[in-house]
TORKOL-4160 file (C-alpha; in steps of 0.2 Angstrom, whole numbers, padded with zeros to 4 digits, m for minus):
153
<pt num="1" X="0000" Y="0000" Z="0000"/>
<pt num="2" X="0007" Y="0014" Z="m0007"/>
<pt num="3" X="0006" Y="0031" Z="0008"/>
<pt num="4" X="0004" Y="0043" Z="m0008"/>
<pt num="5" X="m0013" Y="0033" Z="m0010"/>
<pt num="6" X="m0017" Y="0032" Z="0006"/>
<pt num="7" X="m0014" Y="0052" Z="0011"/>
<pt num="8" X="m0029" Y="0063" Z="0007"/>
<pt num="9" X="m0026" Y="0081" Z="0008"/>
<pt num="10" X="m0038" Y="0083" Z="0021"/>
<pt num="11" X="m0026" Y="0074" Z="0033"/>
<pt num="12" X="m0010" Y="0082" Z="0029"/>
<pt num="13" X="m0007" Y="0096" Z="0043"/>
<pt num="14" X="0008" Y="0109" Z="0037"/>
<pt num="15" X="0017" Y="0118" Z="0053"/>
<pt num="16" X="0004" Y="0115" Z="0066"/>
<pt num="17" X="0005" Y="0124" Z="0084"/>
<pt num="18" X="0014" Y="0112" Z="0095"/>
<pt num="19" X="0028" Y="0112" Z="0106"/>
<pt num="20" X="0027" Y="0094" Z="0114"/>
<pt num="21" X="0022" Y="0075" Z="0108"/>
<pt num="22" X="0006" Y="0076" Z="0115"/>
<pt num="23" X="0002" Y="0093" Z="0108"/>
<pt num="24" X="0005" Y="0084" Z="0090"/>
<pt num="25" X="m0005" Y="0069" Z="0096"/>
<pt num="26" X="m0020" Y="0080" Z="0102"/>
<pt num="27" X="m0018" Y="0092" Z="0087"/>
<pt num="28" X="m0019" Y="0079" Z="0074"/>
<pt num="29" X="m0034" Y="0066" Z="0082"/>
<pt num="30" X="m0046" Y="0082" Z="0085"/>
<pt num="31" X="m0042" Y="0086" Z="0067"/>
<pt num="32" X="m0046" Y="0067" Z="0060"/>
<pt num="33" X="m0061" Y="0068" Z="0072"/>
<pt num="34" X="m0067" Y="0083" Z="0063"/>
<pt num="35" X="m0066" Y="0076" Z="0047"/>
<pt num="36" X="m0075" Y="0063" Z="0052"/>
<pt num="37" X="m0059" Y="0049" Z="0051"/>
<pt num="38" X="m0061" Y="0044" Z="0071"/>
<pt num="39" X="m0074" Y="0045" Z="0082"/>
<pt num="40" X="m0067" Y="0052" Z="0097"/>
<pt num="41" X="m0050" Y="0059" Z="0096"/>
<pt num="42" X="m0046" Y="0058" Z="0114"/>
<pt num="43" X="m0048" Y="0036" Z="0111"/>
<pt num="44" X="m0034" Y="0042" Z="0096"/>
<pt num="45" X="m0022" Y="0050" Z="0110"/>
<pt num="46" X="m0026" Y="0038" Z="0121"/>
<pt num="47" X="m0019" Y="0022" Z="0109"/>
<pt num="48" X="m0007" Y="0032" Z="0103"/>
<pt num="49" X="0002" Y="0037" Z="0120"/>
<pt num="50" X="0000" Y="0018" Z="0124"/>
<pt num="51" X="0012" Y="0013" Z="0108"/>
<pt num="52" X="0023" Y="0026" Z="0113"/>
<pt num="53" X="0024" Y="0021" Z="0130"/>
<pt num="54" X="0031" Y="0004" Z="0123"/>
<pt num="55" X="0043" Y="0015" Z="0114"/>
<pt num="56" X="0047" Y="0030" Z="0104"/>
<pt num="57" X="0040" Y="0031" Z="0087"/>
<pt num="58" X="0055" Y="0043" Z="0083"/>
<pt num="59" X="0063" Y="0032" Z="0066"/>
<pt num="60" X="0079" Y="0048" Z="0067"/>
<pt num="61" X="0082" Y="0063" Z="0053"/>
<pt num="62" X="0070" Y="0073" Z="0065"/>
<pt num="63" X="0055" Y="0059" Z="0059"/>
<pt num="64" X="0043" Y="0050" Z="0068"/>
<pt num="65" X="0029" Y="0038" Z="0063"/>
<pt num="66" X="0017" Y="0036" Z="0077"/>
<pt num="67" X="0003" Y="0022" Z="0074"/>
<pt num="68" X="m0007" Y="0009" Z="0082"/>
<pt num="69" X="m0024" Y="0001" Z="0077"/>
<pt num="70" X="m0038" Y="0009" Z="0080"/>
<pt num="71" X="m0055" Y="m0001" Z="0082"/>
<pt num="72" X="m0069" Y="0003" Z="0073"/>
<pt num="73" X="m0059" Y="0007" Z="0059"/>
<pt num="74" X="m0065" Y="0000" Z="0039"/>
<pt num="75" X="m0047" Y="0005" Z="0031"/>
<pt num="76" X="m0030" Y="0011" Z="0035"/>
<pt num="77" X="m0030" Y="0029" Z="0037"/>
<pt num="78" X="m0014" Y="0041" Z="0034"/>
<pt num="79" X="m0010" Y="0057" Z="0041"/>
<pt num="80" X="0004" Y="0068" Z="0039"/>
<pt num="81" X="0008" Y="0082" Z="0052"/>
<pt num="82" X="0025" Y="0096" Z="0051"/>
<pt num="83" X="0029" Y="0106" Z="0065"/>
<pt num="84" X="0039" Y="0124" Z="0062"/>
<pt num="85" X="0052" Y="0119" Z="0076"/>
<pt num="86" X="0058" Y="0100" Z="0081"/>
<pt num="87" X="0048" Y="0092" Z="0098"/>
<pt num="88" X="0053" Y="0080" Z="0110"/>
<pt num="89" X="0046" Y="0062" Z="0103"/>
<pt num="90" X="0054" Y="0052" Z="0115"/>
<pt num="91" X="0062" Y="0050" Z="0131"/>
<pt num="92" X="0080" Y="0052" Z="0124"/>
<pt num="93" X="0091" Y="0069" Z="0119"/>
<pt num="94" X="0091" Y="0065" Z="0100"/>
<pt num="95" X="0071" Y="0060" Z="0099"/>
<pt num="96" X="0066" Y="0075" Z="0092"/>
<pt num="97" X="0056" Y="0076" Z="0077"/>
<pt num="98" X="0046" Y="0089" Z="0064"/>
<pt num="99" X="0038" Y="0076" Z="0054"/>
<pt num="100" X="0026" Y="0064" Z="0060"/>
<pt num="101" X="0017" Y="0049" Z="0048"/>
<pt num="102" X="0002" Y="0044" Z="0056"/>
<pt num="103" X="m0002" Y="0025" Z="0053"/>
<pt num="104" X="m0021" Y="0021" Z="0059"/>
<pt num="105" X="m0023" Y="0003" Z="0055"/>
<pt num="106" X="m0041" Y="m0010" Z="0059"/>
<pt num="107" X="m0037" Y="m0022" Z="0072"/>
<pt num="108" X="m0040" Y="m0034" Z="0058"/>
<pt num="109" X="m0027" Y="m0028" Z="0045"/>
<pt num="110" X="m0007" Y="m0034" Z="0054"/>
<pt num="111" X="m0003" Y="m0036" Z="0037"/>
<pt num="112" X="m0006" Y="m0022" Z="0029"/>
<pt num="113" X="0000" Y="m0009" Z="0045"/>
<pt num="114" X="0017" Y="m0018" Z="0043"/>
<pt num="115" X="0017" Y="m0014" Z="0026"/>
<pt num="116" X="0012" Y="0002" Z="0027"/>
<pt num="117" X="0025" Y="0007" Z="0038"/>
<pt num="118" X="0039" Y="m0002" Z="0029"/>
<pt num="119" X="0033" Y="0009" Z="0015"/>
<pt num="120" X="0035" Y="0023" Z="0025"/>
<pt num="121" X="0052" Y="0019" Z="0034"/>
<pt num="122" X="0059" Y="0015" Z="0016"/>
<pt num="123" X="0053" Y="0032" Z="0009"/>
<pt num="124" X="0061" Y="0041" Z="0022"/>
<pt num="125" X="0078" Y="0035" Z="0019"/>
<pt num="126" X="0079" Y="0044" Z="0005"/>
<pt num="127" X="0087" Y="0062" Z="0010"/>
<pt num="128" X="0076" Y="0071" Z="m0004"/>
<pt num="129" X="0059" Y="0064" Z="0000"/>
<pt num="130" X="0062" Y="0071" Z="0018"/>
<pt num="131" X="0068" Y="0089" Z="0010"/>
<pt num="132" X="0053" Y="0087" Z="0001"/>
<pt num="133" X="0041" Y="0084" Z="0017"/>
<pt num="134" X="0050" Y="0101" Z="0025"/>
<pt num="135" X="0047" Y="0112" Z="0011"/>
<pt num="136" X="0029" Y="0107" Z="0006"/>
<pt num="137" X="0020" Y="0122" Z="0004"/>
<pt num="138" X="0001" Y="0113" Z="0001"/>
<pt num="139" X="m0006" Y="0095" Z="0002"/>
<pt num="140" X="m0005" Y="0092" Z="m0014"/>
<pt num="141" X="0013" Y="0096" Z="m0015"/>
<pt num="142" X="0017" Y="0085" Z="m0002"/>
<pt num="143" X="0008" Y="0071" Z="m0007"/>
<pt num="144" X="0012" Y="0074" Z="m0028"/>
<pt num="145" X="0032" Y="0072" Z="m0020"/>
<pt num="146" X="0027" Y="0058" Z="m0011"/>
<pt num="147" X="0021" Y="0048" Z="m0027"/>
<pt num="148" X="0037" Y="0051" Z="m0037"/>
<pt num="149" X="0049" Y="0045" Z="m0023"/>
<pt num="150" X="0038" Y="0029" Z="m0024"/>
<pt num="151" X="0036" Y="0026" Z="m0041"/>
<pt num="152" X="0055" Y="0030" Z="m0041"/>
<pt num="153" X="0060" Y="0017" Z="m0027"/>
Protein backbone atom coordinates (compact mmCIF):
# COMPACT_ATOMS: atom_id res chain seq x y z
CA UNK A 1 0.00 0.00 0.00
CA UNK A 2 1.43 2.80 -1.41
CA UNK A 3 1.27 6.11 1.50
CA UNK A 4 0.71 8.61 -1.68
CA UNK A 5 -2.69 6.70 -1.94
CA UNK A 6 -3.40 6.34 1.30
CA UNK A 7 -2.84 10.33 2.24
CA UNK A 8 -5.77 12.68 1.31
CA UNK A 9 -5.22 16.15 1.66
CA UNK A 10 -7.64 16.63 4.30
CA UNK A 11 -5.29 14.87 6.66
CA UNK A 12 -1.90 16.41 5.84
CA UNK A 13 -1.49 19.17 8.67
CA UNK A 14 1.68 21.71 7.49
CA UNK A 15 3.41 23.61 10.63
CA UNK A 16 0.82 23.07 13.25
CA UNK A 17 1.09 24.87 16.83
CA UNK A 18 2.88 22.40 19.00
CA UNK A 19 5.52 22.32 21.11
CA UNK A 20 5.46 18.78 22.87
CA UNK A 21 4.49 15.06 21.51
CA UNK A 22 1.19 15.27 23.06
CA UNK A 23 0.45 18.66 21.54
CA UNK A 24 0.96 16.90 18.09
CA UNK A 25 -1.01 13.77 19.12
CA UNK A 26 -3.91 15.95 20.43
CA UNK A 27 -3.58 18.34 17.40
CA UNK A 28 -3.76 15.77 14.77
CA UNK A 29 -6.79 13.11 16.41
CA UNK A 30 -9.25 16.36 16.92
CA UNK A 31 -8.48 17.11 13.30
CA UNK A 32 -9.12 13.45 11.92
CA UNK A 33 -12.17 13.68 14.36
CA UNK A 34 -13.35 16.55 12.61
CA UNK A 35 -13.20 15.30 9.39
CA UNK A 36 -15.05 12.52 10.42
CA UNK A 37 -11.83 9.70 10.11
CA UNK A 38 -12.20 8.77 14.30
CA UNK A 39 -14.87 8.93 16.38
CA UNK A 40 -13.32 10.35 19.48
CA UNK A 41 -10.08 11.79 19.12
CA UNK A 42 -9.16 11.51 22.82
CA UNK A 43 -9.55 7.30 22.12
CA UNK A 44 -6.73 8.30 19.27
CA UNK A 45 -4.37 9.97 22.02
CA UNK A 46 -5.10 7.53 24.26
CA UNK A 47 -3.73 4.39 21.78
CA UNK A 48 -1.40 6.35 20.66
CA UNK A 49 0.44 7.44 24.01
CA UNK A 50 0.07 3.62 24.79
CA UNK A 51 2.32 2.68 21.64
CA UNK A 52 4.68 5.12 22.59
CA UNK A 53 4.87 4.19 25.96
CA UNK A 54 6.23 0.77 24.56
CA UNK A 55 8.67 3.00 22.77
CA UNK A 56 9.36 5.94 20.89
CA UNK A 57 8.01 6.20 17.37
CA UNK A 58 11.05 8.67 16.54
CA UNK A 59 12.70 6.45 13.17
CA UNK A 60 15.85 9.67 13.38
CA UNK A 61 16.31 12.68 10.60
CA UNK A 62 13.99 14.67 12.95
CA UNK A 63 10.95 11.76 11.70
CA UNK A 64 8.62 10.05 13.70
CA UNK A 65 5.70 7.67 12.57
CA UNK A 66 3.38 7.23 15.34
CA UNK A 67 0.67 4.39 14.79
CA UNK A 68 -1.35 1.75 16.42
CA UNK A 69 -4.89 0.16 15.36
CA UNK A 70 -7.60 1.70 16.08
CA UNK A 71 -11.01 -0.17 16.48
CA UNK A 72 -13.75 0.61 14.53
CA UNK A 73 -11.85 1.39 11.74
CA UNK A 74 -12.93 -0.05 7.84
CA UNK A 75 -9.48 0.99 6.18
CA UNK A 76 -6.04 2.27 6.98
CA UNK A 77 -6.00 5.80 7.35
CA UNK A 78 -2.82 8.19 6.72
CA UNK A 79 -2.03 11.36 8.16
CA UNK A 80 0.78 13.68 7.78
CA UNK A 81 1.63 16.41 10.34
CA UNK A 82 5.08 19.25 10.21
CA UNK A 83 5.87 21.16 12.90
CA UNK A 84 7.71 24.82 12.44
CA UNK A 85 10.39 23.78 15.21
CA UNK A 86 11.59 19.97 16.23
CA UNK A 87 9.65 18.40 19.65
CA UNK A 88 10.54 16.09 22.07
CA UNK A 89 9.17 12.46 20.55
CA UNK A 90 10.72 10.32 22.95
CA UNK A 91 12.47 10.05 26.23
CA UNK A 92 15.92 10.38 24.72
CA UNK A 93 18.24 13.86 23.84
CA UNK A 94 18.15 13.07 19.98
CA UNK A 95 14.24 12.09 19.83
CA UNK A 96 13.12 15.09 18.43
CA UNK A 97 11.14 15.15 15.37
CA UNK A 98 9.29 17.74 12.88
CA UNK A 99 7.58 15.18 10.72
CA UNK A 100 5.16 12.86 12.02
CA UNK A 101 3.31 9.84 9.62
CA UNK A 102 0.50 8.76 11.21
CA UNK A 103 -0.40 4.90 10.59
CA UNK A 104 -4.24 4.25 11.76
CA UNK A 105 -4.68 0.62 11.06
CA UNK A 106 -8.25 -1.91 11.80
CA UNK A 107 -7.44 -4.42 14.47
CA UNK A 108 -7.97 -6.85 11.52
CA UNK A 109 -5.36 -5.67 8.91
CA UNK A 110 -1.48 -6.89 10.82
CA UNK A 111 -0.52 -7.23 7.45
CA UNK A 112 -1.11 -4.31 5.72
CA UNK A 113 -0.07 -1.90 9.09
CA UNK A 114 3.42 -3.54 8.52
CA UNK A 115 3.36 -2.80 5.24
CA UNK A 116 2.48 0.31 5.42
CA UNK A 117 4.92 1.47 7.69
CA UNK A 118 7.72 -0.35 5.78
CA UNK A 119 6.52 1.70 2.94
CA UNK A 120 6.94 4.57 5.01
CA UNK A 121 10.43 3.82 6.80
CA UNK A 122 11.73 2.97 3.10
CA UNK A 123 10.52 6.34 1.75
CA UNK A 124 12.25 8.10 4.34
CA UNK A 125 15.66 6.92 3.87
CA UNK A 126 15.76 8.81 0.98
CA UNK A 127 17.34 12.47 2.08
CA UNK A 128 15.16 14.14 -0.74
CA UNK A 129 11.89 12.75 0.04
CA UNK A 130 12.47 14.22 3.69
CA UNK A 131 13.55 17.74 2.01
CA UNK A 132 10.67 17.39 0.25
CA UNK A 133 8.30 16.72 3.40
CA UNK A 134 9.98 20.17 5.04
CA UNK A 135 9.45 22.37 2.21
CA UNK A 136 5.82 21.44 1.10
CA UNK A 137 4.00 24.41 0.74
CA UNK A 138 0.28 22.56 0.26
CA UNK A 139 -1.28 19.02 0.48
CA UNK A 140 -1.00 18.44 -2.74
CA UNK A 141 2.67 19.25 -3.07
CA UNK A 142 3.32 17.03 -0.39
CA UNK A 143 1.56 14.23 -1.33
CA UNK A 144 2.36 14.77 -5.63
CA UNK A 145 6.45 14.35 -3.97
CA UNK A 146 5.49 11.53 -2.28
CA UNK A 147 4.14 9.56 -5.38
CA UNK A 148 7.43 10.19 -7.42
CA UNK A 149 9.90 9.09 -4.68
CA UNK A 150 7.52 5.74 -4.72
CA UNK A 151 7.20 5.27 -8.11
CA UNK A 152 10.91 5.93 -8.12
CA UNK A 153 11.98 3.39 -5.31
Amino acid sequence: MKLSLLLHPEHVFLDIPAHAREEVLVYVAQRLEQTGTVKRSQDLVDLLLDRERLGATVVGDETAIPHCKLPGLKNIVAAFARTPESVSFGSGEGDRARLFFFVLSPREQPAAHLQVLANIARLLRNPQARRHCLEAGTADELIAALARFEAAS
